[in-house]
N, C-alpha and C positions, 0 to 999 in steps of 0.2 A: 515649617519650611518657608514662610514668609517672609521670617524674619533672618533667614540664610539670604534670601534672596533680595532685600532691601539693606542689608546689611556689604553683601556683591555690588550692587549696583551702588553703594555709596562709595565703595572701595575704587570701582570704577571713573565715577566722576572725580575723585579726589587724585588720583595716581593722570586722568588725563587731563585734568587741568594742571597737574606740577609741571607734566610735559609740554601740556602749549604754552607756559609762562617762560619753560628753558629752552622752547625750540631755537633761541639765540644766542643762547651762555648754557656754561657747564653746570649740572648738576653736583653737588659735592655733601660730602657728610649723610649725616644721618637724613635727610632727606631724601638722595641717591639710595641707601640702602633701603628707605621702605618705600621707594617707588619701584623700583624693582624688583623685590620681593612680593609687593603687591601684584605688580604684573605676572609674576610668577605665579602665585596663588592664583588668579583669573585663567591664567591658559591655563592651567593644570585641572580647575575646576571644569574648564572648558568641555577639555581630552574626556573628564571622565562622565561631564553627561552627556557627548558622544558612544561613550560604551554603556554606561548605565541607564536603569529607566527612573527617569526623576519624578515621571508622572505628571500634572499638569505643568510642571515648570522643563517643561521636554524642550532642548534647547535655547532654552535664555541665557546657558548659564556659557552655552557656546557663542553666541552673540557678546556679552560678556568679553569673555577670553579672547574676540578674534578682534576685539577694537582696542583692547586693552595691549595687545600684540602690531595691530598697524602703528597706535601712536609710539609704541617705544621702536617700530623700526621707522617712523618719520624723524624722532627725537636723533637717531643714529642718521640720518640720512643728512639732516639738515647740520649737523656738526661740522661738518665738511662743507656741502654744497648752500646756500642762503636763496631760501626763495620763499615770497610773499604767498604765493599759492599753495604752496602745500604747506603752510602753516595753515592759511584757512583750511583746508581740507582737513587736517588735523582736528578746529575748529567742527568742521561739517560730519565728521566720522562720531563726533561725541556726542552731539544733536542727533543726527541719526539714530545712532543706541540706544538712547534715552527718549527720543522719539518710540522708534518701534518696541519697547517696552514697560512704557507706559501709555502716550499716549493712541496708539494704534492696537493697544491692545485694553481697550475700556470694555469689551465683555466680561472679559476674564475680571475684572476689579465687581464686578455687581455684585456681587453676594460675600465682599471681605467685612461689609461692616455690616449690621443691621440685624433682627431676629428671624432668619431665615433656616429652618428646619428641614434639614435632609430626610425625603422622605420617597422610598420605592413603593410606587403605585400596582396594587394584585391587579391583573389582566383577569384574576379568572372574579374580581367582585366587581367589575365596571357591568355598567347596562348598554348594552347592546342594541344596536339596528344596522342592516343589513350585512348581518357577521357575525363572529362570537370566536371567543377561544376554543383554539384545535389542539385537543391534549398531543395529537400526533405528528406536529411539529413542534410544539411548545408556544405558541402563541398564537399571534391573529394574521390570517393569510389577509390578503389587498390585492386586488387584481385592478385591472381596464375597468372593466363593465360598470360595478358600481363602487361607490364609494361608502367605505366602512367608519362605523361611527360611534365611539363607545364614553359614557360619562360617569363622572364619579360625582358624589352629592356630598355637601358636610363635610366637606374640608375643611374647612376653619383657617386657612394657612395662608401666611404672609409670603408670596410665590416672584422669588425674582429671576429662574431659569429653570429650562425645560429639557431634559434630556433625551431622545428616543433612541431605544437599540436596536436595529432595523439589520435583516440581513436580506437579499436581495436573490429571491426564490432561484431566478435564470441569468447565465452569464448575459445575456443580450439585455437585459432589465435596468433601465440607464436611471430612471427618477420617480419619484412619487411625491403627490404635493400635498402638503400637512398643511392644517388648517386648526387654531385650538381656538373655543370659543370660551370665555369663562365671569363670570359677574366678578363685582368688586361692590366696596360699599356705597358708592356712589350712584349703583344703581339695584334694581332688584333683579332686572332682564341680561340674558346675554349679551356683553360685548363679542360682537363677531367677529370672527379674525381677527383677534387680540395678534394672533401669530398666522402668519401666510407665508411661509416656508415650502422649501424644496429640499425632500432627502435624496438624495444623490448617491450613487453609487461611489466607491472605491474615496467617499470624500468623507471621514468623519466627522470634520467640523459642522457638513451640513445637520447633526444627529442634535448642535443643540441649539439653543434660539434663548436671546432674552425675554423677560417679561417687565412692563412698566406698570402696575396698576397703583390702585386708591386702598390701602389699607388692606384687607384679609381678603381670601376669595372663597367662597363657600361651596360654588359648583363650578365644574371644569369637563368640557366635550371636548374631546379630540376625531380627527375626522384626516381619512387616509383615502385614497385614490389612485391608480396608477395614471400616469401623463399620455403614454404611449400606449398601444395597443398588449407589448411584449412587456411594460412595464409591470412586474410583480413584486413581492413583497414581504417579509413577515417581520409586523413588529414584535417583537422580544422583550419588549419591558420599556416602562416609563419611569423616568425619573425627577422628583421638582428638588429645583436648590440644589442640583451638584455642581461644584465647580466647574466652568470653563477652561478647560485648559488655556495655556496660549499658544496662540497660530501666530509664530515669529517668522517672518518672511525677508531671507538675507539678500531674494532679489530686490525688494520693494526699498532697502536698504541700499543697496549701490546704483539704484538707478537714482535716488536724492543725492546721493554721494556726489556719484560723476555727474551729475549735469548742473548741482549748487557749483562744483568745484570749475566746471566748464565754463558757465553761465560770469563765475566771479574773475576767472582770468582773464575774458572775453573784454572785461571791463575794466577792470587795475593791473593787470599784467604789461610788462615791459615785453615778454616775449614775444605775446599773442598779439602787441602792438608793434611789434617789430615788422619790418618789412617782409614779402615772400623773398625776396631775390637776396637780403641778408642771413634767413633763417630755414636756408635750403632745407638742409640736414633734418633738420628738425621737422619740418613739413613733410618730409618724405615717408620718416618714420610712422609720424601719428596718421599721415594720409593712409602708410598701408595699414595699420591697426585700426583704423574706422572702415576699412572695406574689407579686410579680414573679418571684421565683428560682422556688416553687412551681411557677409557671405554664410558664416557661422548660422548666424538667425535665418536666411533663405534655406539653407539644408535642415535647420532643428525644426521649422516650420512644416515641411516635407515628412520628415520621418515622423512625428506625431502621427500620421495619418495614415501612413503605411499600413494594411491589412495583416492581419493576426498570420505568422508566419515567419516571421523574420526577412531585414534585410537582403541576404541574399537569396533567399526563395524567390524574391522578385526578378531573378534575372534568370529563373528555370521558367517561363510563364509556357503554358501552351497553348493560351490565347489571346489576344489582342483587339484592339478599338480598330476604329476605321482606317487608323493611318496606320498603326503598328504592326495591324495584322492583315488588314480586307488589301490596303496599297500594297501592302509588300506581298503579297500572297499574287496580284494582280497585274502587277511587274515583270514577276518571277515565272509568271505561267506568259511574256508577252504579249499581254493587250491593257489599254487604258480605263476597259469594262470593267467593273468587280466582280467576282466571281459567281455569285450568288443571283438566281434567276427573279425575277420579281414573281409574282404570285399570280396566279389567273385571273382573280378577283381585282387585282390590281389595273393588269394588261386591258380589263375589261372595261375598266371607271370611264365614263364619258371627261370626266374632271378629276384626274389623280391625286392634283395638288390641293384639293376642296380638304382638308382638314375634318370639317364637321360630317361631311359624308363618308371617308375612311373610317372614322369612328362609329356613327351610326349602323351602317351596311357590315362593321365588322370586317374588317379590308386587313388583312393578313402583307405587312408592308417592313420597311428599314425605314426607322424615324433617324430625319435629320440628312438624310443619302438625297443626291442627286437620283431623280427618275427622268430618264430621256428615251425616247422612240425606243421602247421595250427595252433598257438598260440601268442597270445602277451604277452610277458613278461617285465620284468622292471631289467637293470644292478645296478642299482645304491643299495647302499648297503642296507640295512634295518636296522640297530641298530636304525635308528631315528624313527622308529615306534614303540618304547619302551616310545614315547613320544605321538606321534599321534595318536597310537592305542585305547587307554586310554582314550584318548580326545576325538574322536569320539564318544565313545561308551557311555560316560559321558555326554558328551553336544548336541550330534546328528549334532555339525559343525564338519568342518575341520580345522584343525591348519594353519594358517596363516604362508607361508615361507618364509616372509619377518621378522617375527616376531621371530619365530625359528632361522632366520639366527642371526638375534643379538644377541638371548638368548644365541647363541653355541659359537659364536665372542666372547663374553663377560667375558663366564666362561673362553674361552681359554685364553684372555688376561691377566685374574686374575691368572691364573693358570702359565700360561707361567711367570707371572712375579716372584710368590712364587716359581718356578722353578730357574730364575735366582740368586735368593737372600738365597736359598740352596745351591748352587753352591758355592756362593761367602762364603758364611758362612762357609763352612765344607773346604775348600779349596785354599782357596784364601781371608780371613780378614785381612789382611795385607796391600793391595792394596787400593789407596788412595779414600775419599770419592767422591772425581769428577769424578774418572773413574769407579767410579761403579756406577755415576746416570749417567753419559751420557752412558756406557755402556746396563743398564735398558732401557733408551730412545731408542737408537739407536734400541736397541733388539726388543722392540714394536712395530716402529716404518717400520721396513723391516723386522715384520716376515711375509708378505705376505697373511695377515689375509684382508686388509685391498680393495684387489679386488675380495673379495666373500663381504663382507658388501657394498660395493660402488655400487653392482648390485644384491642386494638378490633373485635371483630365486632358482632355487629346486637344479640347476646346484652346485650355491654356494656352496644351504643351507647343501650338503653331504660334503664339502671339509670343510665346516667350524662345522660337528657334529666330523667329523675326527680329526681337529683339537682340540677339545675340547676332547676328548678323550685320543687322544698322550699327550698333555702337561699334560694333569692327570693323565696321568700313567706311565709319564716320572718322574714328582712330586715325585707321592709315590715311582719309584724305588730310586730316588737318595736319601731320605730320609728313606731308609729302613735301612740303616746300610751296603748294601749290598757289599761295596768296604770297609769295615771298618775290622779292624783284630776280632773285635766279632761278634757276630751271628747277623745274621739277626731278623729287626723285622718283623715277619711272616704275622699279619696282613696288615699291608705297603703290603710288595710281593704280596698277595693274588690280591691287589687292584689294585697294577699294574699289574699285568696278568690277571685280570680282564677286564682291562679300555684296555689293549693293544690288548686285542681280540675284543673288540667293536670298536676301533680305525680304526681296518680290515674290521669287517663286515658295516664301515659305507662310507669307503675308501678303497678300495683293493689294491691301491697304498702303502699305510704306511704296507703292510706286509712286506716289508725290512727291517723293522724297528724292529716287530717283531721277524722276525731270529735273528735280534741283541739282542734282549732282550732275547729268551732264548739261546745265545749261553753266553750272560754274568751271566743268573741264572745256568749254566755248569760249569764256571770255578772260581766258588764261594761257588760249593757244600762242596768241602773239609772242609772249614772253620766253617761247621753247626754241626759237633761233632756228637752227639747221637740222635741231632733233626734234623737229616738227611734226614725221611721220611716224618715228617712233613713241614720241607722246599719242599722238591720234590712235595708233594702234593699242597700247596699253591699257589707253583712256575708256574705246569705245569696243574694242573684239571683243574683251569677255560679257559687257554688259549685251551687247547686241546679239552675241551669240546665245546668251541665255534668255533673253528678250526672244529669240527668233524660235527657241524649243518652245517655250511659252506657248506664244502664238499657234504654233504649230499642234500644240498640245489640248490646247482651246479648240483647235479649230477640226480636228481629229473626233474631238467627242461632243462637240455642239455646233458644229459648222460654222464657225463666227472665231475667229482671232482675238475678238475682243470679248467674248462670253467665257465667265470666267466658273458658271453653273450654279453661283447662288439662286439665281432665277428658279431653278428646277428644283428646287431640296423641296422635299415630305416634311412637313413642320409645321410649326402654328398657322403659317400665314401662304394665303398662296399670291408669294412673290411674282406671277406671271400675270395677276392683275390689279395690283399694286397702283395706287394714284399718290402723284407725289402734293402733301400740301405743307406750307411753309410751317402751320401748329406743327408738326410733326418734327420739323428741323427746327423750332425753337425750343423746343425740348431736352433735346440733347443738348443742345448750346447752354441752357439753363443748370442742367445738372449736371453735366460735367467740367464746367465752367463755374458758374458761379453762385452755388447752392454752397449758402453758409453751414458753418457747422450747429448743432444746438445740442448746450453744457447741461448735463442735470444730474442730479445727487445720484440716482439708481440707476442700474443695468441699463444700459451699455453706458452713460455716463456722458459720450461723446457719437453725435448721433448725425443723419443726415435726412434728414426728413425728404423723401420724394416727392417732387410735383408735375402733375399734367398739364399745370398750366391750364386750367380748365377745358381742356379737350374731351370733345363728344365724340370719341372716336376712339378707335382701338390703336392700343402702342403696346410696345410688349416690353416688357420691365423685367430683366432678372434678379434673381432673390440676391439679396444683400447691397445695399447703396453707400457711396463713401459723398465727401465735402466736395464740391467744386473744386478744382485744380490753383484754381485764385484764392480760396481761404485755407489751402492746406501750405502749401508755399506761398508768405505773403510778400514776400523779396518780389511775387513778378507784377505787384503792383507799379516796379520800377518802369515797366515798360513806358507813364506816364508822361516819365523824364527822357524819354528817347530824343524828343527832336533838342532837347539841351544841349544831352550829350554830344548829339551829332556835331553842334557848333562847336563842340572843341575839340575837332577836327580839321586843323587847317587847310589839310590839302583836299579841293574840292573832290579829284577822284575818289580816293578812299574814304573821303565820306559818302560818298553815291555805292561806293562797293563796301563798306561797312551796312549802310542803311536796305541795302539789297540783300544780303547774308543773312543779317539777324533778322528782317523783316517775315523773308519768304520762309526760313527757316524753323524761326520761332512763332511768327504770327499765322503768315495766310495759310499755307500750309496743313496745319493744326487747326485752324480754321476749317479747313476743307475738309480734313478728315472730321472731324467732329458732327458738320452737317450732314455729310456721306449715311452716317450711321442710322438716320431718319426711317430707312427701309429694315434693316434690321435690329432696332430699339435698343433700349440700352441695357449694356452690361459692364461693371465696374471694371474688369480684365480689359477693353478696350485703351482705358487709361495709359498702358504702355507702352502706346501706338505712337503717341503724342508730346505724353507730359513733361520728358527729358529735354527733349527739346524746347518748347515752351520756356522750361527753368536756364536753361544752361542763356538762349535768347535775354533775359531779363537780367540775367549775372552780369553780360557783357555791357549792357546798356551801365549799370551802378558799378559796375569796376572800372568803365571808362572815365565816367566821372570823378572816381574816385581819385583815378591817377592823372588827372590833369588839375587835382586840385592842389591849393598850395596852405590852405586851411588846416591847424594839425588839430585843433578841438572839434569839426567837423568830420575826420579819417577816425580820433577815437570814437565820436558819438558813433560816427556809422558802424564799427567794427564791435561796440557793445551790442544795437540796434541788432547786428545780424545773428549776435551770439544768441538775444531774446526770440528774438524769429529761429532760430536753429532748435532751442525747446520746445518753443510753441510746437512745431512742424512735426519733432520726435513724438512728443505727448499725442496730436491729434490723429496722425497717421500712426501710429505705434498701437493705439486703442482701438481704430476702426479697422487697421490691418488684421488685427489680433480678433477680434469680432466677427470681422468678416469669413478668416480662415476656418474659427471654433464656431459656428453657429449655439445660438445656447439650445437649440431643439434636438439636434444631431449629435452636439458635444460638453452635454450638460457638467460634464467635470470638469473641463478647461474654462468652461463659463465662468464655475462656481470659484475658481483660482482668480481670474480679474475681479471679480466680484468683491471677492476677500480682501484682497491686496487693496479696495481703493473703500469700498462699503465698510472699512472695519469697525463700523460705530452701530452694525446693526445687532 
């Protein structure tokens, strides 16, 4: 079979390099006939180990067939149309191939040359401690508790992979970690954890593992354990020296693909150097196909996670979290109390909010709820029950806040993106077409949407209806006309002061944002003429009016307009005696700010190290940390060149209302909320809050410049520049999004899939 398969793979390189040599003239004669008949032969071989089992060569031969299929439809593409890019691609697609099966797959090559002796090891003649073969399952059970450990003596064998057949006693049973311990001739004693592996559920690859040793090995312990409490197990047989299959991975293939091919036009393209304002068309289309992808990834992200049941099981729910179920249940009966009476025990605490004394004394309570003068209430906002209300009362379930989390992810994505491409549009068409899709990308990519989808709870699903609200109503302000020397379009206004007050009531964080919006529908009254009042009314009824329930809503359940009841929640911390000190606000500044990324060869690869900043003092840190907002997007390093840009703005007003915009918008702002968050510590879902803004801030600053420059070797540097920052940015949030969502404790199969795709060398 080897020699099937290097004999394909020869056929392959040969038929796509005729092709990339004719992507510019005609192929003719007998060359033409065995290049595609060759190609023919590849997708045919393709199709049939699609249906057939090839055994360790289980789709290479479809990898094969599907590059050997792009180059002859680029060879047909480009007959016609001439383009320097998708020649390279051509180039990038046959590297790729040859990449992902040879060099990304060096497991599988260990054992082709050399004296290595297939041989199945008896379970029932290995020596045993704390364990032994169970003729009643047929092998050796593995549990939690302890760990099982069985050795073979006088092997004699030149050992370079290790196979286990593991079947996984309980559905619920996610991993068990191998450990083999074995001598070589170089010493007499055990090398331990020669192999420190993880068998994995529903993951066969995890079953084998290389071996590197010195000559023969004579003794060999294997050593099992379950990871998790529920983790069980039964090895079923060992095997040394069986071939590795190979693990061909056609995603790990088209993400080099598209971003070589991205990264190269970015740089030599005529197109992507083309202007926005000449290459409309074309910006339109890739812009929607990069927030289509976006969107794509936000829902597959989602559904991964989805509980055992099916998709629309989720929308028969009969019970619900605090907003989907306890708010709407609480509504629905008219009053702002939750339904649910607090405890006696509770009623009776001299100090409710004491944390360590509910636990101690056994205090029978609602973690996370507002507790006020004998009542449970709910902080988190309620605009989203203009969604769940409705539904309840319609279908008699509860809305699914996994499922809302995507719905509000989604419109913001789409939304945030017609925001950017507003922007660019009324402002900035000048600027070339590669810096405004990796700038799109990049923007999508680190707006911080992406750790409320990776873990949809109720938590999220409010920071992600907030975000679908702001980008709507950020939308309609920038397209209202409202920086324009004519009048505003009034409907626009209404809508953003509409969506900016539900933005609040769904987030009480983004009312910073707020102020900003009516301090700019203030210094834009002048310009409304005689439709003065009716701007004023558009501008400020709906936000006031939803400002005044607010308030009223506040002040209803906590006596205070401005009490918004974090104060009160049952939680780690009792926020009612809370001392503010500045360690505590450089903290968050640090890390969600400016905590580097740190690269390394093993899981997770791309990492974010947390720091306290040496603080003697309690902070509360949620599970999973991403890079500061500055090393994941490093475009907003631009913000350095602000007061540059500013100067080349001739007219002093609109540089004082430009510098006012992006400042409050993108800087203090972001600033504020960032510090804010000192009381209740950090969590990477915050990010959302902020970070779009931030980026979209720092675009304008390097697009301004760009387009008052008249330097055309400075517009390409800058427009390669952004293309490399546009990968960067996919790569490091792409890895720590993907991390963050699969944890490897909780989600050890999605673990073991990045793992693969980037480790393939272990």
């Amino acid at each position: 079979m080897w020699f099937i398969f290097f004999a394909a793979l020869f056929l392959l390189t040969a038929c796509s390099v005729i092709y990339i040599r004719h992507f510019r003239r005609e192929l003719t004669g007998n060359k033409k006939l065995f290049t595609f008949g060759m190609t023919t032969v590849l997708v045919l071989t393709g199709i049939a180990d699609l249906i057939m089992n090839f055994g360790e060569f289980k789709n290479t031969f479809v990898v094969m067939g599907a590059a050997a299929a792009l180059e002859f439809a680029l060879y047909m593409h480009l007959r016609k149309n001439s383009s320097r890019t998708l020649v390279f691609m051509g180039k990038a697609i046959l590297a790729a191939a040859l990449l992902e099966l040879t060099y990304f797959q060096f497991p599988s090559y260990r054992i082709m040359t050399g004296d290595y002796e297939h041989t199945v090891l008896s379970l029932t003649d290995a020596e045993y401690e704390n364990g032994g073969y169970d003729s009643s399952v047929e092998g050796v059970p593995v549990n939690f508790d302890t760990e099982v450990s069985f050795a073979y003596h006088d092997l004699n064998k030149k050992i370079g992979t290790v196979h286990v057949d593991v079947e996984f006693a309980d559905e619920k049973a996610r991993q068990v970690s191998f450990f083999a311990d074995m001598t070589e001739e170089t010493g007499y004693y055990y090398r331990l954890k020669i192999i420190d592996s993880t068998l994995i559920a529903d993951s066969v690859q995890s079953q084998d593992a290389m071996v590197q040793l010195a000559g023969l090995t004579s003794d060999a312990r294997f050593r099992f354990s379950g990871i998790g409490e529920k983790d069980s197990c039964i090895i079923k047989g060992i095997e040394l020296n069986k071939p590795i299959p190979f693990d061909v991975m056609p995603i790990r293939m088209t993400i080099i693909i598209i971003l070589a091919t991205f990264l190269y036009a970015c740089i030599f393209s005529a197109v992507m150097n083309c202007a926005y304002e000449k290459n409309r068309y074309f910006c339109r289309v890739a812009s929607t196909w990069i927030t289509i992808l976006a969107v794509c990834v936000g829902i597959i992200l989602v559904l991964q996670q989805i509980p055992r049941g099916g998709f629309m099981d989720r929308f028969r729910l009969t019970q619900g979290d605090q907003i989907t179920e306890e708010l709407v249940l609480a509504f629905e009966n008219g009053q702002f109390s939750l339904l649910e009476e607090p405890s006696e025990e509770l009623l009776a605490m001299e100090n409710p909010y004491d944390n360590g004394s509910r636990f101690y004394d056994d205090v029978d309570y609602l973690w996370d709820h507002v507790f006020y003068e004998g009542k449970y209430y709910s902080y988190y906002g309620i605009a989203p029950l203009l969604l769940f209300l409705p539904y309840h009362l319609i279908t008699g379930y509860f809305f699914p806040e996994d499922i809302a989390s995507m719905l509000f992810a989604s419109g913001g994505i789409i939304l945030l993106s017609m925001l950017y491409s507003a922007i660019v549009k009324k402002w900035f068409s000048k600027i070339s077409t590669g810096a405004y899709l990796s700038g799109l990308a990049m923007l999508l990519a680190g707006c911080g949407i992406w750790y409320s989808i990776g873990r949809p709870l109720f938590y999220e699903m409010s920071i992600s209806a907030g975000f679908l609200c702001f980008t709507a109503a950020a939308y309609f302000f920038i397209t209202s006309g409202i920086f324009e020397k004519e009048k505003a379009n009034l409907p626009r206004i209404f809508l953003s002061s509409l969506l900016m007050g539900l933005s609040v009531m769904c987030r009480p964080t983004l009312a910073v944002y707020a102020v900003c919006g009516c301090l700019f529908y203030i210094m834009n009254t002048k310009k409304q003429g005689k439709g003065i009042a009716k701007y004023l009314a558009c501008a400020f009824i709906p936000i006031c009016a939803l400002g005044l329930f607010q308030m009223y809503y506040n002040y209803a359940r906590f006596g205070s307009v401005f009490e918004f009841g974090i104060k009160y929640s049952l939680t780690i911390n009792d926020f009612t005696r809370t001392e503010f000190h500045f360690h505590n606000m450089f903290i968050g500044i640090y890390n969600f700010l400016f905590a580097p990324p740190a690269f390394i060869p093993d899981y997770p690869f791309v990492s974010a190290p947390f720091s306290f900043l040496g603080l003697n003092s309690y902070y509360f840190k949620d599970e999973g940390t991403i890079s500061g907002l500055i090393f994941l997007v490093l475009p907003i390093f631009g913000y350095f060149l602000g007061g540059r840009a500013l100067k080349r703005i001739p007219d002093k007003k609109n540089r004082i209302s430009a510098a006012v915009v992006i400042g409050l918008v993108g800087i203090i702002m972001p600033f504020v909320i960032v510090c804010s968050v000192w009381e209740s510590g950090y969590s990477a879902r915050y990010m959302a809050d902020f970070s779009w803004q931030v980026i979209i801030g720092a675009f304008m600053v390097l697009f301004l410049l760009y387009t008052k420059s008249e330097n055309i070797q400075k517009k390409r540097v800058f427009t390669a520049v952004m293309g490399i920052c546009c990968v960067y940015t996919l790569v490091v949030v792409g890895i720590e999004a993907y991390v963050f969502s699969f944890p490897v404790d909780t989600c050890p199969r999605y673990a073991d899939i990045l793992n693969r795709m980037i480790a393939f060398y272990k």
